[in-house]
C-alpha positions in Angstrom: 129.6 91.7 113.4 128.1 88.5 111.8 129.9 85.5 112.7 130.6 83.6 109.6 131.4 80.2 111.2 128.2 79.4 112.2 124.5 79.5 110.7 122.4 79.3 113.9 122.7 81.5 116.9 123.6 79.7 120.0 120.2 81.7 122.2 118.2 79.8 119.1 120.0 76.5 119.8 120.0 77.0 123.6 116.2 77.6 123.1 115.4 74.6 121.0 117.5 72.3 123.4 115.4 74.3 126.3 112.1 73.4 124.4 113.0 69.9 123.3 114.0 68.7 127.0 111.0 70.4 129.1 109.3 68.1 126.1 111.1 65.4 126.8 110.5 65.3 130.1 106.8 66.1 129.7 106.5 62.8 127.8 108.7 60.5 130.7 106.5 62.0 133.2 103.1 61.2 131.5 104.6 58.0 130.4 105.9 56.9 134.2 102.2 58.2 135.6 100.2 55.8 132.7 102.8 53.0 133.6 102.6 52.9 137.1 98.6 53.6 136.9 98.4 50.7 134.8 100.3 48.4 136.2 98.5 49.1 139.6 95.0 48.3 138.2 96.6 45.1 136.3 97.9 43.9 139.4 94.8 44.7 141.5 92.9 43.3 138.3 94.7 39.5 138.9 94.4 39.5 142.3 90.4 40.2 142.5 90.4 37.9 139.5 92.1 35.2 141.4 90.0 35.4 144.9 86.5 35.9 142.7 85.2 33.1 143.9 86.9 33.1 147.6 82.6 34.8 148.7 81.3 31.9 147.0 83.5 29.3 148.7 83.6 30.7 152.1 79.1 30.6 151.5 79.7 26.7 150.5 82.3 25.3 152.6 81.6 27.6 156.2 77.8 27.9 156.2 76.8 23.7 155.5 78.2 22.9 158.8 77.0 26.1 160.7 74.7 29.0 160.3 76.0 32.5 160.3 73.3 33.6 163.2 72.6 32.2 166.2 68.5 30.9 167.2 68.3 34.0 168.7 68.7 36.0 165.3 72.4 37.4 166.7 75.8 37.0 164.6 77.6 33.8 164.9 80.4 35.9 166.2 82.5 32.2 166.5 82.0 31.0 163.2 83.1 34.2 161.9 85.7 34.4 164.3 87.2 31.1 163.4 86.5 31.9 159.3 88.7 34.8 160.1 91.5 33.4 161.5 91.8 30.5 158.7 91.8 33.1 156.0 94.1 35.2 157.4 96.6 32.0 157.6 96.8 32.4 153.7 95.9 35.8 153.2 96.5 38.4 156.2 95.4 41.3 153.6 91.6 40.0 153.5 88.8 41.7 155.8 85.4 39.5 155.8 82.2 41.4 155.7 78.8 40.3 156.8 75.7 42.2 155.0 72.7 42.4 155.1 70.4 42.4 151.9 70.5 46.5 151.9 73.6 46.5 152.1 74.4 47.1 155.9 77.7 45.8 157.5 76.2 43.6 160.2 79.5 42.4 161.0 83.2 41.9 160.5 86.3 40.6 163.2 88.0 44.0 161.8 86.0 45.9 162.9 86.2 45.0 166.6 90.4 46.1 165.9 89.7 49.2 164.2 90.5 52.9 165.8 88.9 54.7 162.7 85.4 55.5 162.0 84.2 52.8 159.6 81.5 52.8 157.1 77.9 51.6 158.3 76.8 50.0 155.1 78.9 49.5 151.7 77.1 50.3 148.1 75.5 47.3 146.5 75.9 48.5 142.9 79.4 47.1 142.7 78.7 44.3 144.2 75.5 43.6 142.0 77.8 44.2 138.7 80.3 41.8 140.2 77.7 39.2 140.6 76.4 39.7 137.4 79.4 39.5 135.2 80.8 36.6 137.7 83.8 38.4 138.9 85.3 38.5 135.0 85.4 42.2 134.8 87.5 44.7 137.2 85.4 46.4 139.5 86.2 48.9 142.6 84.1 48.4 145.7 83.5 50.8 149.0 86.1 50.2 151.5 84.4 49.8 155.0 87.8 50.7 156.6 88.8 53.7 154.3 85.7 55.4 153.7 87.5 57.8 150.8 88.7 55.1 149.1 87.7 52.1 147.0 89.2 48.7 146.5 88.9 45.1 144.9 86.7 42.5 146.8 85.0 39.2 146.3 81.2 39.1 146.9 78.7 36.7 147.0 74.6 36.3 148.2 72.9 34.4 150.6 69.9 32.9 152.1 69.7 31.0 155.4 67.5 30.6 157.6 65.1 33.5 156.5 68.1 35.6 156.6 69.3 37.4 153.2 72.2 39.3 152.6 75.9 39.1 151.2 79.3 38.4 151.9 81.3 41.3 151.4 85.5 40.2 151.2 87.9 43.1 150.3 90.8 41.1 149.0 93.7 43.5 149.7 92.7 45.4 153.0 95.1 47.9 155.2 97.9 45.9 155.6 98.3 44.5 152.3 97.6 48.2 151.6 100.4 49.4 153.8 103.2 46.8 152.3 102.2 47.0 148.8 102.4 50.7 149.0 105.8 50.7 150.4 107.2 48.4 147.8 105.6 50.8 144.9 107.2 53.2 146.2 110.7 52.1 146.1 109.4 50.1 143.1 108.5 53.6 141.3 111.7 55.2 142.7 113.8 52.9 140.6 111.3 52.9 137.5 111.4 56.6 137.9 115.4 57.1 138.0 115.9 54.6 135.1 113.1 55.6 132.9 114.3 59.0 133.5 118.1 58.2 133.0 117.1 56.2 129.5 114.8 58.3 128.1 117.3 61.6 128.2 120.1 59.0 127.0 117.9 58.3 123.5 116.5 61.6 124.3 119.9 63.5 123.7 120.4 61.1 120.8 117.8 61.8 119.2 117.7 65.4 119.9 120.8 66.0 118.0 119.5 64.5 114.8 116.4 65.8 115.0 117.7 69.4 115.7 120.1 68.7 112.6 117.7 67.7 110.6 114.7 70.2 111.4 117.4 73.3 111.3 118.8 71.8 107.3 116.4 74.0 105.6 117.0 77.0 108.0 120.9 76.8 107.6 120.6 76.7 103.9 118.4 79.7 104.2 121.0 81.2 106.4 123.9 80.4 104.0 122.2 81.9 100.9 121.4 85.2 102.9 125.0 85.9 104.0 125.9 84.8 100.6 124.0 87.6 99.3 124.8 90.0 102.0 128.4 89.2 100.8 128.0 90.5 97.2 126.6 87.1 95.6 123.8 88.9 93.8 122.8 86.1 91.6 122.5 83.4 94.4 118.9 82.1 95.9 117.2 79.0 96.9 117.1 76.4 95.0 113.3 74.5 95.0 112.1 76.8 97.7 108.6 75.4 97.6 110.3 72.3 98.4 111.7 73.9 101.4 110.3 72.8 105.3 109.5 76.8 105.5 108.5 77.2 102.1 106.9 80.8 103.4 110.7 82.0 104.4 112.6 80.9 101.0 109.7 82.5 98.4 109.9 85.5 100.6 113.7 85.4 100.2 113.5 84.9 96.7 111.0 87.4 95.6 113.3 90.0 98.2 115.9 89.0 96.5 114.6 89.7 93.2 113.4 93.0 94.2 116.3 94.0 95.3 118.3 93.4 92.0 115.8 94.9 90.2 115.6 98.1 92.0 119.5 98.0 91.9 119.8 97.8 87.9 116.9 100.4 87.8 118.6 103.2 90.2 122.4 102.1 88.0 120.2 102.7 84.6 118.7 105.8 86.0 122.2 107.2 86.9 123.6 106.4 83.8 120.0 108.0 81.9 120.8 110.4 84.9 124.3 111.3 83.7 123.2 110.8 79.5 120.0 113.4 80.6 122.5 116.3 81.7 125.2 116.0 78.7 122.2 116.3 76.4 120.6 118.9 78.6 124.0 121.0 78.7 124.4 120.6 75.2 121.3 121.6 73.8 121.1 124.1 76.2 124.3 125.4 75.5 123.7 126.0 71.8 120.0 128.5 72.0 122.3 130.0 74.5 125.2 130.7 72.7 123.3 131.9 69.5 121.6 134.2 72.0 124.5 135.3 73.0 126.2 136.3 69.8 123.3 137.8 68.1 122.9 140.5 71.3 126.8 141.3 71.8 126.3 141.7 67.5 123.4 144.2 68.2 125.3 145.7 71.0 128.6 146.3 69.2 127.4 147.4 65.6 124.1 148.6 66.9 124.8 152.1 65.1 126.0 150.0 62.1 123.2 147.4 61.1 120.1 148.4 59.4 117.0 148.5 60.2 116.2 144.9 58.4 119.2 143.4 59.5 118.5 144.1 63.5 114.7 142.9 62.8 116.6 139.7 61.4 118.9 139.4 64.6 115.8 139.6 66.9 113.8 137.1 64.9 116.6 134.7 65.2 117.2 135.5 69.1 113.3 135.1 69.5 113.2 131.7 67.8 115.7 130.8 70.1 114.3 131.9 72.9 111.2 130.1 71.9 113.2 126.6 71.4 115.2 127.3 74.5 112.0 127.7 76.3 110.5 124.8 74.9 113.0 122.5 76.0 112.9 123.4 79.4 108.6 123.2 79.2 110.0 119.2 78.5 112.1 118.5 80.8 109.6 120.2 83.5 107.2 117.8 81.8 109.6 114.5 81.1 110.4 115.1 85.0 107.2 114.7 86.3 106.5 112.1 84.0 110.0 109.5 85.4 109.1 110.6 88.8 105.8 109.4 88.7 104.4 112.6 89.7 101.7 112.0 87.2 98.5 110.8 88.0 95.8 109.9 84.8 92.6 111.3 85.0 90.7 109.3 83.1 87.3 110.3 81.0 84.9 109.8 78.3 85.8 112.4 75.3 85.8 112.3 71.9 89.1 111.9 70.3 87.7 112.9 66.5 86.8 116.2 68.1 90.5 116.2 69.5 92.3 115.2 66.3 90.2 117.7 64.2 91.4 120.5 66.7 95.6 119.0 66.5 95.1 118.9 62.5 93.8 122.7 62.6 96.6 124.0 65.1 99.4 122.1 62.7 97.9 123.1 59.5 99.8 126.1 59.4 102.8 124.7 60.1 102.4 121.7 57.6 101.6 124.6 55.1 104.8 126.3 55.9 106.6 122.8 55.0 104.3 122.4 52.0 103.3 119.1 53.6 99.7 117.7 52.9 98.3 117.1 56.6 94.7 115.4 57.1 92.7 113.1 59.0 90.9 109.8 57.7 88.6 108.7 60.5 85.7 106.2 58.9 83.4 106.5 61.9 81.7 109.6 62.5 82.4 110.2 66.1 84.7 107.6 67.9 85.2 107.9 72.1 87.4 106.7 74.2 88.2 106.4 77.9 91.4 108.5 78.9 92.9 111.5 80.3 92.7 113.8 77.6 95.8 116.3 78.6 98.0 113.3 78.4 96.5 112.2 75.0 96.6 115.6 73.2 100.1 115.9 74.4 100.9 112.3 73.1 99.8 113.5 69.6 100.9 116.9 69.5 104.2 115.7 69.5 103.8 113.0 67.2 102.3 114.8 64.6 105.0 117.4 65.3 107.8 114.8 65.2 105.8 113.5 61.7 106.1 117.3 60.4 109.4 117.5 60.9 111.4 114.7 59.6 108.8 114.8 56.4 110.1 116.4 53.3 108.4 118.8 51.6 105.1 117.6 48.9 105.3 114.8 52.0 101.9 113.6 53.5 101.3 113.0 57.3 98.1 111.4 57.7 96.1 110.8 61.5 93.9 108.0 61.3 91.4 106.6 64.0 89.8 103.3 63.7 87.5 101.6 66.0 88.6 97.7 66.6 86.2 95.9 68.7 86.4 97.5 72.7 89.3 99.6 71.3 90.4 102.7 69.3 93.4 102.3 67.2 95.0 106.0 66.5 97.8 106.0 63.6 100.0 108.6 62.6 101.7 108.1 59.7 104.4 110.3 57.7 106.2 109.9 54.0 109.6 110.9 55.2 112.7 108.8 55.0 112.2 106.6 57.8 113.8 105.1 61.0 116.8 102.5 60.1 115.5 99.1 61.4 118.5 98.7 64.1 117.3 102.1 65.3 113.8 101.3 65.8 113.6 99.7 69.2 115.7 102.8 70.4 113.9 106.1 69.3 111.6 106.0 72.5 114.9 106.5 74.8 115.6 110.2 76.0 118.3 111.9 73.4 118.5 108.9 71.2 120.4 110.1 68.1 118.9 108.3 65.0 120.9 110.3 62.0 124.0 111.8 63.1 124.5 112.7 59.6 121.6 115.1 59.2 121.0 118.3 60.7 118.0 116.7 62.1 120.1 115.1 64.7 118.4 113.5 67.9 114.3 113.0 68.9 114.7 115.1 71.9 112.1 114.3 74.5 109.2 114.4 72.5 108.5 110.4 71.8 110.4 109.6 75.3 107.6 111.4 76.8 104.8 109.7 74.4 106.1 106.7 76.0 105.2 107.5 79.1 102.0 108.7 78.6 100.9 105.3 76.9 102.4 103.7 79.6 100.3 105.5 82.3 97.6 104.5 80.0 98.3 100.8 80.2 98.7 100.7 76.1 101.9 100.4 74.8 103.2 102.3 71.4 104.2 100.6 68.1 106.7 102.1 65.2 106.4 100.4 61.5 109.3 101.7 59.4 111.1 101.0 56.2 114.0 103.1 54.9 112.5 106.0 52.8 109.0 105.3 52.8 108.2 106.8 55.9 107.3 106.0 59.4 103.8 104.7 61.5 103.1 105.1 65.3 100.3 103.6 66.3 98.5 102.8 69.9 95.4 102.3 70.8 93.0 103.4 73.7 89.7 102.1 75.2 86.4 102.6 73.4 84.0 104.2 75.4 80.5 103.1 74.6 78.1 106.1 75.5 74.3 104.7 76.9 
């Protein structure tokens, strides 16, 4: 059972919620990581900005008074010693580094204290930049103590003595290291939990209105369908190309559509349905019944009738036969035709050749009537591209249907002219005509024109000309006025021969 209180399934809203959060927290995440690595290289960005200069001063204010080797070409482990301790009384993070001009660590107080395998020599392309650009821009150095890791520093040339090389002053060494660490992380723990505990606050906020608003469409959608799965035929969506999922309201539309359609097509072909057998049963039922009579009559008075009179009887229950017969050959055919059983086989042929052969079958017949019956065809030989079964039947039964509701001295006249890419055929009769409000009618199955005549009813005859022009992509036109007779005309591809 549908529910009818809601429009959207609780799995789809558990999923969007599902999707929207593991979003949501993708996006804190990224943003906490980009925060924190920022703020890390800003901070370590100020501090080696500050102490850019520290190399310089230490060159200037240490190495006037004393040179940093002895006469003997050795490190002036003291002056080194003493520079160590009066930097460490501001600054217990920095580690001073004595290089040569290759790079080499010569020597460093730190490294007499360290446990750890240090580096020999630290990589002079940092250092080189830094000069360069005057400590302005932020730039990573080799840590002599950390040998996987890199970190700010101060650095500065010299020449003394003959000697050459660089001192080399990371600015935030191990222990600064160790302490700054610690306070990130308790620092991060609290960004974390707040950043975390905000963003699913607005996160849940805006979640709701965002859900609401992205699912609008998709309820309306929703709505209209159980509408129309409730009986409210004529309902749809309204601007559907306006729609977020334009794709999903056309679609609904056109089903929609559809759907009607084919439901007032299979209610008219039940009611044609239900017309088709009381028509059937009826004409059916008359051939029969005169059959009937006539062959109890010969079996009752057969020793009483003469020899003209039976020959009369069995004329009239042949004719029957024939007409009973020939109704059935249309239904068989009509049949086919609705059920679209029927495919056109279409060919080059020449429909003067055809028309000649119709006229000269009906002539007889038109004789009979003492109806005139010709052809006027201007052009010596015109083609066309059809399927000439369905076209000879087309005309057979219009000229047939001309023959018979023409009067006698009457004229029924089959005319082919060639119009451009096309052929128009006409078939025109001098009988009393098709009342206007009847006109649009006479192509429907049984439709009664003259209830007053004896020529009640056009059968099936023009129902199935109508089908065969419609397999034929043409349609069929009727020009009529009350006693002065009737036109059908259609027209079929000209077919142009090499």
């Amino acid at each position: 059972m549908v529910n009818n209180g809601k429009t959207l399934t609780p799995k789809l809203i558990k999923k969007l919620w599902i999707a929207f959060i593991f979003m949501i927290v993708l996006i804190g995440a990224s943003y906490i990581f980009i925060t924190c690595y920022l703020t890390l290289n800003y901070n370590q960005a100020i501090t080696q900005r500050i102490n850019a200069k520290v190399a310089d001063h230490v060159i200037q204010e240490k190495f006037q008074n004393a040179a940093p080797f002895l006469e003997d070409g050795t490190v002036n482990k003291a002056l080194f010693g003493d520079l160590m301790h009066d930097m460490m009384a501001v600054n217990r993070g920095i580690e001073v580094y004595l290089l040569d001009k290759h790079g080499a660590i010569l020597y460093s107080v730190v490294l007499e204290h360290n446990t750890n395998e240090p580096l020999n020599s630290v990589a002079l392309e940092p250092i080189n930049r830094f000069i360069e650009t005057k400590g302005e821009e932020f730039i990573l150095g080799d840590d002599p103590l950390n040998a996987d890791e890199q970190n700010i520093f101060s650095a500065a040339p010299f020449s003394i003595d003959g000697h050459q090389g660089y001192i080399y002053i990371i600015v935030a060494g191990k222990q600064l290291a160790q302490i700054s660490d610690s306070l990130f992380g308790s620092y991060f723990t609290k960004l974390s939990i707040g950043a975390i505990v905000l963003t699913m606050v607005f996160a849940a906020m805006i979640g709701v209105l965002s859900i609401w608003f992205l699912t609008k469409n998709l309820r309306l959608i929703t709505q209209t369908v159980r509408k129309f799965q409730e009986g409210d035929l004529d309902i749809r969506i309204k601007n559907p190309e306006q729609s977020d999922i334009e794709v999903v309201a056309l679609s609904f539309n056109e089903m929609a559509d559809t759907i009607v359609d084919n439901m007032d097509k299979m209610k008219s072909v039940d009611n044609l349905r239900r017309e088709l057998i009381a028509n059937v049963s009826h004409d059916l039922r008359t051939p029969l019944a005169v059959l009937k009579g006539y062959i109890e009559t010969l079996q009752i008075k057969k020793d009483s009738l003469t020899e003209s009179q039976k020959q009369e009887y069995l004329q009239i229950t042949h004719n029957n036969i024939d007409k009973l017969s020939s109704l059935i050959n249309q239904l068989f055919e009509y049949s086919k035709l609705e059920a679209e059983q029927v495919t056109p086989i279409k060919e080059p042929f020449s429909i003067t050749e055809l028309s000649h052969d119709l006229i000269a079958k009906f002539k007889l017949l038109a004789e009979k009537k003492e109806i005139q019956l010709q052809i006027d065809n201007p052009e010596e030989n015109c083609m066309v591209y059809a399927d000439i079964g369905l076209v000879e039947r087309a005309l057979q039964n219009l000229i047939e249907n001309a023959i018979k509701y023409t009067e006698p001295n009457g004229k029924v006249t089959l005319s082919l002219v060639k119009m451009g890419k096309q052929i128009e055929i006409n078939i025109t009769d001098t009988g009393n005509g098709i009342p206007v409000n009847d006109q649009p009618f006479i192509f429907d199955r049984y439709k009664q024109v003259n209830k007053s005549t004896q020529k009640q009813g056009l059968g099936l005859g023009l129902a199935i000309v109508k089908k065969i022009m419609d397999l034929h992509d043409t349609t069929i036109v009727v020009l009529s006025e009350p006693y002065e007779g009737s036109s059908f005309i259609f027209k079929l591809p000209a077919y142009q021969l090499q």
